[in-house]
C-alpha positions in Angstrom: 48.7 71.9 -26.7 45.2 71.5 -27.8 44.8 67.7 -28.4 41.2 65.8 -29.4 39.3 62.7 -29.4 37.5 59.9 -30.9 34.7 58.3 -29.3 32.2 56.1 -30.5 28.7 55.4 -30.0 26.6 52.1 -29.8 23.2 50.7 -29.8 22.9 47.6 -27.9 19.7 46.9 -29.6 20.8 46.9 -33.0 24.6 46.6 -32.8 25.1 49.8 -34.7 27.8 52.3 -34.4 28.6 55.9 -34.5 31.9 56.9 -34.8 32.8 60.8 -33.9 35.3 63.4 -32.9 35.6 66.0 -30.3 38.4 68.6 -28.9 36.0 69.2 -25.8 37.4 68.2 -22.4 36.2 66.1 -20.7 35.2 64.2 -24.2 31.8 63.2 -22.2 30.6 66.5 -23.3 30.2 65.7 -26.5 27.9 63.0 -25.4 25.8 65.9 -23.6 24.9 67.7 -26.6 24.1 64.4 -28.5 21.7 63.7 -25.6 20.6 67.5 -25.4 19.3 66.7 -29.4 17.3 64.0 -28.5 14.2 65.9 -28.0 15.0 67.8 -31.5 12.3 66.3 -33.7 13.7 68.1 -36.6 16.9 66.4 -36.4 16.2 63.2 -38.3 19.2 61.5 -38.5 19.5 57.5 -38.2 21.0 57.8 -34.7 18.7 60.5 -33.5 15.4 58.4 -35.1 16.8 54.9 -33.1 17.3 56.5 -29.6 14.4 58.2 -29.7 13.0 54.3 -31.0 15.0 52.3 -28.4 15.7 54.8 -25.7 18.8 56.7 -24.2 18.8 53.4 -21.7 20.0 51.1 -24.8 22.9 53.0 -26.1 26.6 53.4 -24.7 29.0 56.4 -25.1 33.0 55.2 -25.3 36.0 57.1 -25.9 38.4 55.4 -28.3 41.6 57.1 -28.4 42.8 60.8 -26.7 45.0 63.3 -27.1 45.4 63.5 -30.8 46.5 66.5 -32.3 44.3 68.2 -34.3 46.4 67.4 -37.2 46.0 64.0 -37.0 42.1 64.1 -35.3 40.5 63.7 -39.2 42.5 61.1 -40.0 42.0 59.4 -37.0 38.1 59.7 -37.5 38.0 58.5 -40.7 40.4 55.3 -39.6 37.4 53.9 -37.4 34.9 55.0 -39.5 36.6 52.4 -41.7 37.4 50.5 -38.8 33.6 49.5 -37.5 32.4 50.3 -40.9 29.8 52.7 -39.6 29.4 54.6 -43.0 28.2 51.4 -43.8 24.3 51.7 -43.0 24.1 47.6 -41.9 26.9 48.3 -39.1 26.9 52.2 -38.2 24.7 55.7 -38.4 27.5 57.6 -39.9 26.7 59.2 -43.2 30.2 59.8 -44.7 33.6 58.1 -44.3 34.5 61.1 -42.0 37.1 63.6 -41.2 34.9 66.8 -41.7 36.9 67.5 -45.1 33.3 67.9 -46.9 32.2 70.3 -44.2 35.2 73.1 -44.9 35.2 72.9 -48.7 31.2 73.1 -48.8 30.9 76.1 -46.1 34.3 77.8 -47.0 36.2 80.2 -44.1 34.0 83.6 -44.8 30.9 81.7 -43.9 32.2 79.9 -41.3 33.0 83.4 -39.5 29.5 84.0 -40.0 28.1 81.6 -38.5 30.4 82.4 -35.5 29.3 86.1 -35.3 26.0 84.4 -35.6 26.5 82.3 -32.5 28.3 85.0 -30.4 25.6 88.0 -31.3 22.2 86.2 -32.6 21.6 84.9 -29.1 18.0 84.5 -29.5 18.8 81.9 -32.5 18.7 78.2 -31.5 21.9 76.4 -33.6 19.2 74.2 -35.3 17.5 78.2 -36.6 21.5 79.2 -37.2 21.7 75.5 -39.3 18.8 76.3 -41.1 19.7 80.0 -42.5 22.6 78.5 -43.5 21.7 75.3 -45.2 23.9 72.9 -42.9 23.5 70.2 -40.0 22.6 71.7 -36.8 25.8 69.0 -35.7 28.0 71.4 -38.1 27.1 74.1 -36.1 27.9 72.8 -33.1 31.1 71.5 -34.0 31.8 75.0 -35.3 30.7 76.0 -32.1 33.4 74.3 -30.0 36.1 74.8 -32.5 36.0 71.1 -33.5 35.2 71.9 -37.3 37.2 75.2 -38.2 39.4 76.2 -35.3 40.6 80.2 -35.1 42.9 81.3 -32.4 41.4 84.9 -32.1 38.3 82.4 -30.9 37.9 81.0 -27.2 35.6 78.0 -27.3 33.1 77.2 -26.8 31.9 80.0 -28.8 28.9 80.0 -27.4 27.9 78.1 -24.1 24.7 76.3 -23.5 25.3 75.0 -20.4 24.1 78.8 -19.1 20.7 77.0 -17.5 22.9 74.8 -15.5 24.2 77.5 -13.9 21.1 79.0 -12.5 20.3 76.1 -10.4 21.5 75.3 -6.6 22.1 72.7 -5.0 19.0 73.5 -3.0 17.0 73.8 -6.3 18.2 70.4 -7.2 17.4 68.5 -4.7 14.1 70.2 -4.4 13.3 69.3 -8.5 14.4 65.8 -7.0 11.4 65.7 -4.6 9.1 67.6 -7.3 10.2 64.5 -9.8 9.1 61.9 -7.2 6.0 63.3 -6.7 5.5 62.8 -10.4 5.1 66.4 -11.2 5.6 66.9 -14.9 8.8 67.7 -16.4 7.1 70.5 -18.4 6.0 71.7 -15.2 9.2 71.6 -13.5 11.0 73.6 -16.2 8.7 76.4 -16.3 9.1 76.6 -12.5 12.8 77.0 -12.2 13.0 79.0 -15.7 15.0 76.1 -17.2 14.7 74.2 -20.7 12.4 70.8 -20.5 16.0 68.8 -21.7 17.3 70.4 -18.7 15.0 68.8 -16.0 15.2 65.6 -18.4 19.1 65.5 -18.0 18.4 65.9 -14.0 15.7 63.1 -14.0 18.1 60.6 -15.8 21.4 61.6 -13.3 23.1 63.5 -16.3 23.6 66.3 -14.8 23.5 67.3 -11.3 23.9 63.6 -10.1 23.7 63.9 -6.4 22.1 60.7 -5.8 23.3 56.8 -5.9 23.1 55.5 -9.1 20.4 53.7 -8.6 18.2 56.0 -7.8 17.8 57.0 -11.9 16.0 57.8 -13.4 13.8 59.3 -10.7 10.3 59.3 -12.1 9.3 57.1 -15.0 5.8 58.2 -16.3 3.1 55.6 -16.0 1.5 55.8 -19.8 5.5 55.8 -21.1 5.4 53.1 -23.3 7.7 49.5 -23.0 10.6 50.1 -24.9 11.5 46.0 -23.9 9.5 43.1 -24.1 8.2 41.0 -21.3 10.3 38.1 -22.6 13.3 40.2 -21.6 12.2 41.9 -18.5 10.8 38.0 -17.4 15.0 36.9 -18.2 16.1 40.0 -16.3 14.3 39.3 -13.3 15.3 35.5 -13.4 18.6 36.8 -13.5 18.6 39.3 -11.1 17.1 36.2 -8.4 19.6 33.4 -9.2 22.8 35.2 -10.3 23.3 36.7 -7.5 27.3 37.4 -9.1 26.0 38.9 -12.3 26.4 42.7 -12.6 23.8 45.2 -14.0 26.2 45.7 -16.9 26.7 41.6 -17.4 23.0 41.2 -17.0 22.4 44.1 -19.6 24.7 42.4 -22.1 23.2 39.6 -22.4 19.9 40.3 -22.3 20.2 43.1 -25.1 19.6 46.1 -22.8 21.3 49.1 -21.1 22.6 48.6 -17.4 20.3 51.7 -16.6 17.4 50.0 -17.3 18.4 46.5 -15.7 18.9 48.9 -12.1 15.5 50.3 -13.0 13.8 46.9 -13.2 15.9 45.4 -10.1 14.6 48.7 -8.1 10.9 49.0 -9.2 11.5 52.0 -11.1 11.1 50.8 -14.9 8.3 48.9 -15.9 6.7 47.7 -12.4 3.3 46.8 -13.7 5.1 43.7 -15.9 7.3 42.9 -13.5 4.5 42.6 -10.9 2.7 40.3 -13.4 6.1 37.6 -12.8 5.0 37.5 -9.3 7.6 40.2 -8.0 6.1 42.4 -4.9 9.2 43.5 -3.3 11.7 46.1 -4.3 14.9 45.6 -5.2 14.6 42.3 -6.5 18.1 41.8 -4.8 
């Protein structure tokens, strides 16, 4: 039976929450095509606008509940909505109280098969071209997509599936885009080389996709004029307790500080932000 699932989203920076549903299996796919939008600069959207602000680093993907039939999977959505009060724009990024019911009754069935033969046959069309055309959320045509919003036996989902780069790449190609991403080569670069989209060699560079390595090894190249997304106040109370907590995980260390594991393994290894942490004194790599 197909079953769903609710998972929720948070910022460790600012607490917030978003709350969402998905019938993909494993539900971490749905976190893929959040973090595929990233790049989207005409996707505006209060979540979208904060991790591009804060970074992927400072937010966490959970799943909250699974197998729920699809029956009950609106309902459920729309019980933590309420729940974590993410509707509510001090708490959470979501815009409405949930459960897609505003999606059908605006878009209605005929245009909802439209958009599908859109999807299936108008190839060329990016969902965010296919969103625009039809005055929706490029999220609504996703969901439509992978049969979360309007679900049609006659269908097999996903409808269309963008995980097709993925595909082209070998192992071999991998770990040579590895070696090319230590060697600071751009990611622009990359992608043109291998034929693959700029998210792609992104996903790769952060362990995504294709995560062949330890996990400390991510992300592989950091770009020297990137921008601090954390304060030397924090990186200085990382490093102090990286050197005297010797017990304290990534993930502990992260929580209280105010920062993503990620980027507490990325400091530790001499992979995020090296020039400040040099400035505390630290030569040596990993800290422990």
């Amino acid at each position: 039976m197909r079953t769903g699932s609710i998972y929720k989203i948070e910022c460790l920076v600012t607490k917030k929450v978003y709350i969402g549903q998905t019938v993909q299996n494993p539900p971490i796919k749905r976190w893929l095509d959040h973090y595929g939008e990233i790049n989207n600069s005409s996707n505006e959207s209060y979540l979208y606008r904060d991790i591009r602000r804060f970074g992927i680093e400072n937010f966490t993907f959970q799943i909250l509940e699974i197998d729920i039939s699809l029956e009950d999977l609106n309902k459920k959505e729309v019980e933590y909505i309420e729940k974590y009060k993410s509707n509510n724009s001090k708490y959470g990024y979501n815009l409405t109280k949930g459960g897609n019911f505003t999606v059908k009754s605006v878009i209605g069935k005929e245009n909802v098969r439209v958009i599908i033969n859109s999807i299936k046959y108008d190839k060329e069309k990016t969902f965010v071209e296919i969103a625009r055309i039809f005055n929706v959320s490029r999220d609504i045509v996703s969901d439509i997509n992978n049969g979360a919003t309007w679900y049609f036996c006659d269908e097999e989902y996903p409808i269309r599936d963008n995980s097709a780069n993925k595909n082209k790449l070998t192992e071999n190609e991998v770990y040579d885009i590895y070696a090319k991403l230590k060697n600071k080569m751009s990611l622009t670069d990359i992608a043109k080389e291998y034929n693959v989209s700029i998210t792609n060699i992104s996903n790769i560079n952060q362990g995504i996709i294709y995560r062949f390595l330890e996990d400390d090894s991510y992300p592989i190249y950091v770009p020297i004029n990137s921008k601090p997304r954390v304060s030397i106040e924090k990186i200085k109370k990382v490093v102090e307790l990286l050197k005297h907590n010797p017990d304290y995980t990534y993930s502990k260390i992260g929580n209280i500080v105010g920062i993503g594991r990620k980027t507490v393994s990325g400091i530790n290894n001499g992979k995020l932000y090296t020039d400040l942490v040099e400035e505390l004194g630290i030569n040596e790599f990993p800290i422990r």
